[in-house]
N, C-alpha and C positions, 0 to 999 in steps of 0.2 A: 354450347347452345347451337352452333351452326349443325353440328352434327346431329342436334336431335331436328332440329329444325329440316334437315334433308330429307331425314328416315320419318319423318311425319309428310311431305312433300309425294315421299316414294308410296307410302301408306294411301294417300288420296290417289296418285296416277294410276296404283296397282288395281284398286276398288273400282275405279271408272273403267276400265280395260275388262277386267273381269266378270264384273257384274253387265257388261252389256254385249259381253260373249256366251261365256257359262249355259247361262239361265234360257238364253235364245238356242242354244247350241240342240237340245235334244228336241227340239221343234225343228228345226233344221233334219235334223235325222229322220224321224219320222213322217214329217210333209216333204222336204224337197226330195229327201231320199228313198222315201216309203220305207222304211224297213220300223220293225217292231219297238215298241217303248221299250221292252227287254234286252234290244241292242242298245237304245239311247242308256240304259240304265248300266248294263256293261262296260261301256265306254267313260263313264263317269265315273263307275265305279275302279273301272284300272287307272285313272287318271288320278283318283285318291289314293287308291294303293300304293302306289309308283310314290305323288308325293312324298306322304306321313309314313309310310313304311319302311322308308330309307331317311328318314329326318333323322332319326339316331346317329346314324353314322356321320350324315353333314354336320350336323350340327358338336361330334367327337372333332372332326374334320376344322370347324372354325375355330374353336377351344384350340387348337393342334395350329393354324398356321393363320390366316387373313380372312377377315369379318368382312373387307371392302370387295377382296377378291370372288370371293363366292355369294356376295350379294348380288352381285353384278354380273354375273356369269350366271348366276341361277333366271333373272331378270332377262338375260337374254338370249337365253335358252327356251324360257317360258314363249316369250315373243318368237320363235322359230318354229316352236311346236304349235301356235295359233296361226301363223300362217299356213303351215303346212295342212288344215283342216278345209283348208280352201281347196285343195286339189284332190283329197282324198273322200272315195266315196263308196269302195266296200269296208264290210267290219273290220278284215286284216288292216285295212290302213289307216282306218280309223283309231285302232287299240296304238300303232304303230305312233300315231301324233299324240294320242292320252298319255302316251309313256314318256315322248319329250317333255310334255309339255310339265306330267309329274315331277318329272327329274328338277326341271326348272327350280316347280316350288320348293323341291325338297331343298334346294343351293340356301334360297333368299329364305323360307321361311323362317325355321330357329334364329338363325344367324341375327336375320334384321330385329325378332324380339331382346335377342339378349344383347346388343348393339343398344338397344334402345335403354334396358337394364341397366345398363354397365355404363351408359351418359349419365341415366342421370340418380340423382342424388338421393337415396332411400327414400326418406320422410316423404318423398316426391314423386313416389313412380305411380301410385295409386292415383293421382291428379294426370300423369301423363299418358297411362294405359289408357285413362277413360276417353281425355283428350283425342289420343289414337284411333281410339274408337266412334269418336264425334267427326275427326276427320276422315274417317276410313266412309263412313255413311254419309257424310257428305260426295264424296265420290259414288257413291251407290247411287245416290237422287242424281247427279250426274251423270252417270250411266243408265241410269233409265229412261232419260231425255234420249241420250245418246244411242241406246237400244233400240229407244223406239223407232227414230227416225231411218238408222240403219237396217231395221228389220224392214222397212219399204227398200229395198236396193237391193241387189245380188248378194248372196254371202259373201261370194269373195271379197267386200268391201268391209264387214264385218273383220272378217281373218286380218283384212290387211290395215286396218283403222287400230284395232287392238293389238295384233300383234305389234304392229310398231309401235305404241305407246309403250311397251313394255322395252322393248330395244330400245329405244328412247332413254327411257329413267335408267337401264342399265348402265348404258354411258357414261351419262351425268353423274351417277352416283362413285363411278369406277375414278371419273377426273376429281371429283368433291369432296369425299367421307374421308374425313381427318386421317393419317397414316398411322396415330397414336392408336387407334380404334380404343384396346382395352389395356390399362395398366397393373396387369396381374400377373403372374410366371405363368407359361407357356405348360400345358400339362399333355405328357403322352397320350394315346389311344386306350393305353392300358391302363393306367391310370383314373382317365373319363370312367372307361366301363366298370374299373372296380368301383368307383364312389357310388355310382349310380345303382348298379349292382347290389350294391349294400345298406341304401338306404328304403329298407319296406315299406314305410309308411308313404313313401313317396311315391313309388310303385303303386299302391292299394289307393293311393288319389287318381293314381293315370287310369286304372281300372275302374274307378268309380267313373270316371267322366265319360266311360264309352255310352251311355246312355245319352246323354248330353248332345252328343256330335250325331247319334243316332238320330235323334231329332231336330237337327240343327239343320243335317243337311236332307231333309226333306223339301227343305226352301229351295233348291236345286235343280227339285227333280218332281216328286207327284205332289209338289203346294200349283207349282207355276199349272203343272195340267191339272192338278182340277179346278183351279181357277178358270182357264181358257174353257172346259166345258161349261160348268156350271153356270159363266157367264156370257157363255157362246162368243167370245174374243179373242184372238191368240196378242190382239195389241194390249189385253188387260194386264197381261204381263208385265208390261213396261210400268202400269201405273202401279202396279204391285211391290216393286223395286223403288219405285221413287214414297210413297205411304212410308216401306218400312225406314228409309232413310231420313223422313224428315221426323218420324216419333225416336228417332234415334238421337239426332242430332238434339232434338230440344228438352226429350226426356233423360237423357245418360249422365252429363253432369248433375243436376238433381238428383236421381237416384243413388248416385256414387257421394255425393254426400249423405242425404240419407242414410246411407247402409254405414257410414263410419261408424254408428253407435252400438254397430253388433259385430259378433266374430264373423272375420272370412270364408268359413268353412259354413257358418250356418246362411251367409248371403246365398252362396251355390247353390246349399240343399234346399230352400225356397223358390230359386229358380226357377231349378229343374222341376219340381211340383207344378211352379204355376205353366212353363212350357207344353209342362203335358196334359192339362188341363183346356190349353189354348190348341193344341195337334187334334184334341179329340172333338173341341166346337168344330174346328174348319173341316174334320170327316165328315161330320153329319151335316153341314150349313147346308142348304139350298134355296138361302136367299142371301142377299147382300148385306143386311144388316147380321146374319151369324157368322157368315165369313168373317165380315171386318172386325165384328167381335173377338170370336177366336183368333185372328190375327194378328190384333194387338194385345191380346195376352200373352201368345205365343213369345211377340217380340220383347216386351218387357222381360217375360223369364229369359230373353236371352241378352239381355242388358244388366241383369244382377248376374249372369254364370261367367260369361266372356270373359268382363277387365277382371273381374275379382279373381277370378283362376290363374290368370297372367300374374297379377300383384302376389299371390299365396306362391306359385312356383316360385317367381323371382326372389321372395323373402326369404325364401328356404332353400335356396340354389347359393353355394358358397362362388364365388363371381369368378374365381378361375374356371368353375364349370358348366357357367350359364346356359351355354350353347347347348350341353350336353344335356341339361336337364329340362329347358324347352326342347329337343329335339325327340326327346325320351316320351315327354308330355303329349307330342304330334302322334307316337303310335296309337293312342285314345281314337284320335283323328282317322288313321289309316282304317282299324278293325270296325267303330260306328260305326264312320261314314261311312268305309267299303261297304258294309254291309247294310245298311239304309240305301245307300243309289243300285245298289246291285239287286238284293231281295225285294226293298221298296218296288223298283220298276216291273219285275214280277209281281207282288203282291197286287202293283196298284190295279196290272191289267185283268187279273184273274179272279181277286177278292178285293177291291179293294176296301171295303170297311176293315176288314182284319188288317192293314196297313196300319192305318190310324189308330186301332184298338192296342194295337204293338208299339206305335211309338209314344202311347198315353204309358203304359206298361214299363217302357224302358225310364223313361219319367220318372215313376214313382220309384224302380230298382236303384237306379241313382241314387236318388234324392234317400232313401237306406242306407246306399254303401257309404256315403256322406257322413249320415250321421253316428253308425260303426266308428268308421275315421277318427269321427268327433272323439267315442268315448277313450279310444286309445291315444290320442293326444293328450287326452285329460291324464289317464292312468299315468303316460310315459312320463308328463310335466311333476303326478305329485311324486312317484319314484326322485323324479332327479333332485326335488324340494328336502326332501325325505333323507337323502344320499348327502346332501348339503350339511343338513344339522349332524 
């Protein structure tokens, strides 16, 4: 318990640091810096690449040697590459800290999910991903207080307020996180990539979810601007981050009960429907009451996709190779999102309804490849039934 207890701890410090960086970050670039949405879009977008693109490997990397180690070094890494956005203010050195700061997450992300896998006890993860998640958005309405207040002050206070949070829980987590971490045999590199490798179906989930992340991480990047136009605020921001955290925080356990009475796979494919469903209100809103509309539709489909994706990997992740297979799961992450904060920030300044009309689009692709998935689950399940008798 202590140990899930930390990594739920690290989960809130991570979300307030971030959410009250991130989301201000490309308003920073644009107004204090003047340079184009297409750089802020750039920048985010190498800063996801860099993460999720290289998760594979961290995450072979934990499976191979210490979960405490590279949680903790990713953590403080991340915090290095936040500071360092305080001094930098052409593109070169902007792309230059996105790349730190990726690396970071790529250390701490896999690693702290399957950390969290491998505490705790099956029957049970599905109550603690959502928890995770309850605590993680708690941190978000945190950081939105905390966004806000810091967006009145210099950046560099920003840089240096978050990046240290992160340096922070690095620490702590390097002195705390039980030494036992995981009690399973230690499996080579080569080993990781052959299982992984060789499991299709598992693969053809990572590929379905690049939709997902597609639109996930528009929250990022053209939710927050067209919020700040539409409502002529660049502080509506901050309320926007604190809204989705508190329908988080009070709708998520709920939901995740609810959803127990259906399969995992058909929670996701719903999701993703109603997310894109809620991407396409917020295109077209121009008033307050269709934003928040689409908004909290948006958020709900991302509260059935999230934990439930987490709980389906871990279920189907054999526990020597947890790492490897959340870290596998993150390249969904890398390709989406790269390409939502990269193309998004172009689309939004030059088309944007066709922005929105794409990630209603990627939505619907999804929430397809999902139920594909489905039918081969079924097929593989009654073979192996079949194979039995």
């Amino acid at each position: 318990m202590k140990a899930i207890r930390l990594l739920l701890v690290n989960s809130f410090l991570m979300n307030v640091s971030f959410f009250a960086f991130i989301p201000f970050l490309s308003a920073y670039i644009t107004g204090s810096l003047a340079l184009s949405a297409g750089i802020a879009g750039l920048v985010l977008m190498i800063r996801q690449l860099t993460q999720q693109g290289t998760s594979f490997l961290s995450g072979i990397l934990g499976d191979r040697f210490d979960y405490r180690l590279m949680i903790s070094t990713g953590m403080v890494l991340r915090g290095a590459g936040f500071l360092l956005f305080a001094i930098c203010t052409t593109p070169l050195e902007l792309i230059a800290a996105a790349i730190i700061t990726g690396l970071g997450g790529s250390l701490f992300e896999p690693t702290s999910k399957a950390a969290l896998s491998i505490f705790t006890p099956p029957a049970k993860r599905g109550d603690v991903f959502a928890l995770d998640k309850i605590v993680r958005h708690s941190g978000i309405i945190c950081a939105g207080i905390l966004g806000g207040v810091l967006l009145q002050l210099d950046f560099f206070y920003s840089s240096l307020v978050c990046g240290g949070i992160f340096i922070f829980s690095g620490v702590i987590t390097f002195m705390n996180l039980p030494n036992e971490k995981v009690a399973v045999p230690k499996q080579s590199l080569a080993d990781s990539w052959e299982k992984v490798k060789s499991d299709r179906l598992f693969i053809f989930f990572t590929i379905s979810m690049i939709g997902f992340w597609f639109m996930f991480m528009q929250l990022y990047l053209t939710i927050p601007l067209h919020a700040a136009k539409v409502f002529n605020s660049p502080t509506f921001v901050s309320s926007l981050f604190i809204v989705y955290g508190v329908i988080v925080v009070f709708l998520q356990y709920p939901l995740q009960k609810w959803t127990r009475r259906f399969q995992r796979l058909s929670v996701i494919k719903m999701g993703m429907s109603i997310m894109g469903a809620g991407i396409l209100l917020i295109g077209i809103s121009n008033s307050i009451l269709l934003f928040w509309a689409g908004f909290c539709i948006y958020a709900i489909g991302i509260m059935l996709v999230e934990p439930t994706s987490y709980e389906y990997t871990a279920e189907i992740a054999p526990p020597q190779f947890s790492a490897s297979y959340f870290g596998f799961s993150l390249l969904a992450m890398a390709v989406g999102g790269g390409i939502s904060q990269g193309a998004g920030g172009w689309m939004y300044e030059h088309m944007p309804q066709v922005n929105w009309l794409v990630g209603a689009i990627a939505g619907i692709s999804s929430a397809l490849c999902i139920h594909v998935l489905q039918a081969w689950n079924k097929r593989a399940s009654s073979r192996r039934k079949y194979s039995v008798r």
